[in-house]
C-alpha positions in Angstrom: -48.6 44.0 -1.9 -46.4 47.1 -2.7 -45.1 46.8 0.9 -44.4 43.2 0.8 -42.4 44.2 -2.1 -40.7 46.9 -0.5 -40.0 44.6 2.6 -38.8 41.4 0.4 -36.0 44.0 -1.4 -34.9 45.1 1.8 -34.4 41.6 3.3 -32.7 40.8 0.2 -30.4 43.9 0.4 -29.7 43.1 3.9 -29.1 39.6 3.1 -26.5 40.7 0.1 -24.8 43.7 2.8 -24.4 40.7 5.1 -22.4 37.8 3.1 -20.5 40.7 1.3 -19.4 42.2 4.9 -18.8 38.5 5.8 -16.4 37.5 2.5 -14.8 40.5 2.4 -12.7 39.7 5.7 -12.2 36.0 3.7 -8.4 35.8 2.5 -8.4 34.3 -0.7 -6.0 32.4 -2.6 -5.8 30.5 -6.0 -3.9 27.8 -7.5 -2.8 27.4 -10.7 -1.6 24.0 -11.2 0.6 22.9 -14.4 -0.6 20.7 -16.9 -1.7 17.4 -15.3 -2.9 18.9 -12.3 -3.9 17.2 -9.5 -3.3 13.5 -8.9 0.0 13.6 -11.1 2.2 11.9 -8.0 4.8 14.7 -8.3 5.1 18.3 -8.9 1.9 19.6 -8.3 0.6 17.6 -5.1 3.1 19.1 -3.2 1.8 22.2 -3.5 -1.8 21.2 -3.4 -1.0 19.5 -0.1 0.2 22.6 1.5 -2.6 24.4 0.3 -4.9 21.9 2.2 -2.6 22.7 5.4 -2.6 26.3 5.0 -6.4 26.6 4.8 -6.5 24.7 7.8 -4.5 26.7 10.2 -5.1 30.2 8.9 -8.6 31.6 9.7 -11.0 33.0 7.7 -9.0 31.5 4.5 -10.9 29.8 0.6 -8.7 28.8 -2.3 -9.6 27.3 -5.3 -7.8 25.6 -7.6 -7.6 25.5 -12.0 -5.4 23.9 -14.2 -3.3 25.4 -16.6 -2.2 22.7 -19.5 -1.8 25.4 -21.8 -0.6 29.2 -22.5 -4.0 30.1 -23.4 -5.5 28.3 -20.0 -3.2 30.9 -17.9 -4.8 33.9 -20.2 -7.9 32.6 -19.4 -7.9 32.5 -15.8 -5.9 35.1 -15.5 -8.8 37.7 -17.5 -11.2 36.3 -15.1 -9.3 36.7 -12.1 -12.1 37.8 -8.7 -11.1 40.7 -7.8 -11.3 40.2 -4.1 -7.9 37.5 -5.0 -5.5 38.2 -2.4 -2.8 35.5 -3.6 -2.5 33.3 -7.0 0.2 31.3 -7.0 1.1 29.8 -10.2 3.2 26.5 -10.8 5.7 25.9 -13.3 7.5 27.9 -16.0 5.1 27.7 -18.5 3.5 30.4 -16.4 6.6 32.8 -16.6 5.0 35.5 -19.3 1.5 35.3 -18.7 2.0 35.7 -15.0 4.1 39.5 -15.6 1.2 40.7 -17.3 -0.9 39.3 -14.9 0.4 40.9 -12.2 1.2 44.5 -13.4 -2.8 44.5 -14.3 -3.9 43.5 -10.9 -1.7 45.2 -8.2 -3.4 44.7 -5.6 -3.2 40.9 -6.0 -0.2 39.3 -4.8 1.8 37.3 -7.3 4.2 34.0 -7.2 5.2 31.7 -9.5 7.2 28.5 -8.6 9.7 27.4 -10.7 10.5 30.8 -12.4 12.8 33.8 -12.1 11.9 37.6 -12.5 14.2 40.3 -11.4 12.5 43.7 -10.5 9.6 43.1 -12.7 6.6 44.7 -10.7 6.1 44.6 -6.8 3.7 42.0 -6.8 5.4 39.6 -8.3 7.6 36.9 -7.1 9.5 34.1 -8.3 10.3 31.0 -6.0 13.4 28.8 -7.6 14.7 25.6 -6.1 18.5 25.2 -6.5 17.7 21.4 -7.6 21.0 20.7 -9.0 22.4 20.5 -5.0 20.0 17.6 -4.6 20.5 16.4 -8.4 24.2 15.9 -7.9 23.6 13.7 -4.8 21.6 11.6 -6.7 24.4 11.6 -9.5 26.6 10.2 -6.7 24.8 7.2 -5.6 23.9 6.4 -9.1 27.5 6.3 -10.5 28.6 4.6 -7.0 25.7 1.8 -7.6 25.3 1.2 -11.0 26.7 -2.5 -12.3 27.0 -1.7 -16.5 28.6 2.0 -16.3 26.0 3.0 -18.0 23.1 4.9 -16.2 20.3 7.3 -18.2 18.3 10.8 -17.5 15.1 11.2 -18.9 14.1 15.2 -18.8 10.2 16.1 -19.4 11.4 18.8 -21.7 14.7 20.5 -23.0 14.2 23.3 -21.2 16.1 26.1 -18.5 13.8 24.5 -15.7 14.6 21.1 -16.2 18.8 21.6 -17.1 19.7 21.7 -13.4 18.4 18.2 -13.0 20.7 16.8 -15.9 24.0 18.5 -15.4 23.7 18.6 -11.5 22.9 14.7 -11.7 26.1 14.1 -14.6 28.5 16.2 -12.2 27.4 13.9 -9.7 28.1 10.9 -11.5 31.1 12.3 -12.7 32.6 12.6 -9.1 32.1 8.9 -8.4 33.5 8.2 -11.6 36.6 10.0 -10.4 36.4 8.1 -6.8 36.1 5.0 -8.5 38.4 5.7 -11.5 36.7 4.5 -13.5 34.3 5.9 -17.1 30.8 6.1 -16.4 28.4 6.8 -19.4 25.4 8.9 -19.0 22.3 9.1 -22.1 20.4 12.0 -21.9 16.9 11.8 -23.4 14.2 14.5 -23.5 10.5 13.1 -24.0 9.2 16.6 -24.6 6.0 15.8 -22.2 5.5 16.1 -18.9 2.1 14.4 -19.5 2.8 11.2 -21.5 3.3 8.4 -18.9 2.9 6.0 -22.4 6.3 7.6 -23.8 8.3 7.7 -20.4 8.0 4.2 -20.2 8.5 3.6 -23.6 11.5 5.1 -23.8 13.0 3.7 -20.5 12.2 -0.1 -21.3 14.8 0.9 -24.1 17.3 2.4 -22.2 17.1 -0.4 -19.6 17.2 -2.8 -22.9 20.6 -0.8 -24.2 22.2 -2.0 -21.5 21.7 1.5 -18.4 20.5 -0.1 -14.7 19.8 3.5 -13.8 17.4 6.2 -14.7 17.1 9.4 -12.9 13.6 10.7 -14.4 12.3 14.5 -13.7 9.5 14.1 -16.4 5.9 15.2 -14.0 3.8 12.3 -14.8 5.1 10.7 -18.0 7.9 10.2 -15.1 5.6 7.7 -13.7 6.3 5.8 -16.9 10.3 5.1 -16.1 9.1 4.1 -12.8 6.6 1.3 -14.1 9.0 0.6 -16.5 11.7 0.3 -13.3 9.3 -2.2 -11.7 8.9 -4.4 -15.4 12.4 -4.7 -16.3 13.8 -4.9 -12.4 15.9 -2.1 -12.6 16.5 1.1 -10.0 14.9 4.4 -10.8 15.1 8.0 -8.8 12.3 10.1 -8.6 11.8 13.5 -8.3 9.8 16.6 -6.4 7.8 13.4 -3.7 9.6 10.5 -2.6 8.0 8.8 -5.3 9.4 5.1 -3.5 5.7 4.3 -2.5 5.2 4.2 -6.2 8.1 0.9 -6.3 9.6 0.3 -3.1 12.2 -1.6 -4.2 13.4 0.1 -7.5 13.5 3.9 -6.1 16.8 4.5 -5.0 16.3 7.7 -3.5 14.1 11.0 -5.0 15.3 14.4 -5.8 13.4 16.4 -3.5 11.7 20.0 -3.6 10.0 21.3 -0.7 7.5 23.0 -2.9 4.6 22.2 0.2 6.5 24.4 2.7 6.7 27.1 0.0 3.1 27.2 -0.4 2.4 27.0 3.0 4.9 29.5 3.8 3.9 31.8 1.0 -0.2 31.7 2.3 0.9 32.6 5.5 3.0 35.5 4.4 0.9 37.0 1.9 -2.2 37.1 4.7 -0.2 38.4 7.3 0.2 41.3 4.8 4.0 40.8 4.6 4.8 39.4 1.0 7.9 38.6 -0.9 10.6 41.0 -2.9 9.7 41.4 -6.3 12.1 39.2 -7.4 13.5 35.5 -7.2 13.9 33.6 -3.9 16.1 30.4 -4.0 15.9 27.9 -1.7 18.8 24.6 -1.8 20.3 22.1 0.4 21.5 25.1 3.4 18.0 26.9 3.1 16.0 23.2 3.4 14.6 24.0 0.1 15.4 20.7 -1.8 17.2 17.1 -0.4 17.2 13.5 -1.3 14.6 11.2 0.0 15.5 8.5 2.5 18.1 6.3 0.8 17.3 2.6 -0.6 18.8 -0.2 1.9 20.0 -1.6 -1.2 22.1 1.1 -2.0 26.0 0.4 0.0 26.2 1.9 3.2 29.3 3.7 2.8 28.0 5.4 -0.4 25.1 6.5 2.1 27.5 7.9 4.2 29.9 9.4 1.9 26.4 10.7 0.4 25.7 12.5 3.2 29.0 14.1 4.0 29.1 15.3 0.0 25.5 17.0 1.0 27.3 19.1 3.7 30.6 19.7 1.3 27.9 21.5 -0.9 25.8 23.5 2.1 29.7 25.0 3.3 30.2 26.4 -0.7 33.3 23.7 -1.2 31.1 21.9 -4.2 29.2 24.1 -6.2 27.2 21.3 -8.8 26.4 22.9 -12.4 22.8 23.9 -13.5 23.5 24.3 -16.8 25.8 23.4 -19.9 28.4 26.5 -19.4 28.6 25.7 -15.9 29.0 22.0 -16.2 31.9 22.3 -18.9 33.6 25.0 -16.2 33.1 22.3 -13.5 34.9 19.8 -15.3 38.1 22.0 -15.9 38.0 22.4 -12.3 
């Protein structure tokens, strides 16, 4: 009996030696996705998508994936991080404080967090920023070129650093047609404080499309799903944001603000498990680095604003337009 004991620990050892030896060559990476998580058509599917193709083409690779709706969520995961984590990446800027800690307590995990800055914080730690207001300014373009009443709308998820390249980027753009066109072109501004409440995007949208605006450029998350429906009910255009989101309404989506967060993930895998990493600091990507575009263009939308479109997206790769991505910069733009 004693040595059926004796024989059943050592199988059991051997057993325990053997799937250790085997997961210990695993590289292993979590995500940690922003409020909605998945299935929110926009911000974080493009980075769970890339995720998918990552696992897929690097070897010996497991992820898994939490969400974050909360500050407290991001304390949580990260005090019960595995230690044999070789990556977390972390999405969204509610992220931005938890993650420093995070990553000065666990240096031997590497650290990125889209959608936030750091400058020389710890070695481990890297911010990934998407110079959205190159992107939101084209969009500003072919919404003042289009629009019928002179009066077009932005509807921000929350008032917030993040989110204020999208607004001024997309007014500057607006105000350039304007100035083509000569012609006044108003713009509302409303923040829903939610990236969550699809309820209150459309809620608030059906009004502006009531008072009179035929154009909403939304960069809400989900509750930006809400102008969209509220597009489609009221027969009025919309641009989306992060996805081309014109599979949602085909023929309201006049284009989508783009960021390329699926190559970042992809990219940022592959880096970290080649052993290379990023500078412990902020990376940004725009129009010249690929990092953020418009979506294919609506037909409906005049071919020569296409084109002019287009050739404005190359005036701003060459440095000659430089949109605003925040207040200060949008009122120096104007004096310009």
């Amino acid at each position: 009996m004693i040595k059926k004991k004796i024989l059943l620990i050592l199988f059991v050892t051997a057993m325990i030696t053997m799937f250790s030896s085997c997961n210990k060559d695993m590289f292993s990476v979590k995500l940690i996705t922003d409020q909605v998580g998945e299935g929110d058509d926009s911000f974080n599917q493009p980075a769970i998508e890339g995720l998918y193709i990552a696992e897929e083409t690097i070897e010996k690779m497991e992820y898994s994936i939490e969400n974050a709706a909360d500050i407290d969520d991001y304390k949580n995961i990260f005090a019960n991080l595995n230690p044999r984590t070789d990556l977390v990446i972390c999405l969204g800027y509610n992220a931005s404080s938890e993650i420093i800690t995070a990553a000065s307590e666990n240096s031997n995990i590497d650290f990125i967090a889209i959608d936030c800055e750091f400058h020389d914080v710890t070695e481990n730690l890297t911010g990934i920023q998407f110079k959205v207001e190159e992107s939101s300014f084209l969009a500003g373009y072919i919404a003042g070129m289009t629009t019928e009443t002179n009066k077009i709308a932005f509807v921000g998820g929350k008032d917030a650093s993040p989110i204020w390249p999208f607004e001024y980027g997309y007014k500057a753009g607006v105000d350039y047609a304007a100035e083509q066109l000569d012609k006044q072109i108003d713009v509302s501004v409303i923040y829903l404080d939610s990236f969550t409440d699809y309820n209150l995007g459309k809620e608030y949208s059906l009004k502006l499309y009531e008072e009179g605006n035929d154009i909403i450029f939304q960069a809400a998350g989900s509750a930006g799903t809400g102008v969209i429906e509220a597009a489609k009910e009221t027969n009025k255009f919309v641009i989306g944001v992060d996805i081309d989101q014109s599979y949602l309404a085909p023929d309201n989506v006049l284009t989508s603000v783009l960021k390329d967060i699926k190559s970042s993930v992809i990219e940022a895998v592959y880096e970290s498990s080649k052993g290379k990493g990023y500078p412990d600091s902020t990376i940004y990507f725009g129009l010249k680095e690929g990092g953020v575009d418009i979506a294919a263009i609506n037909p409906l939308v005049d071919s020569d604003v296409i084109s002019r479109t287009y050739e404005l997206k190359d005036l701003i790769i060459n440095g000659i337009i430089d949109p605003p991505a925040n207040e200060k910069e949008y009122k120096d733009y104007m004096i310009k």
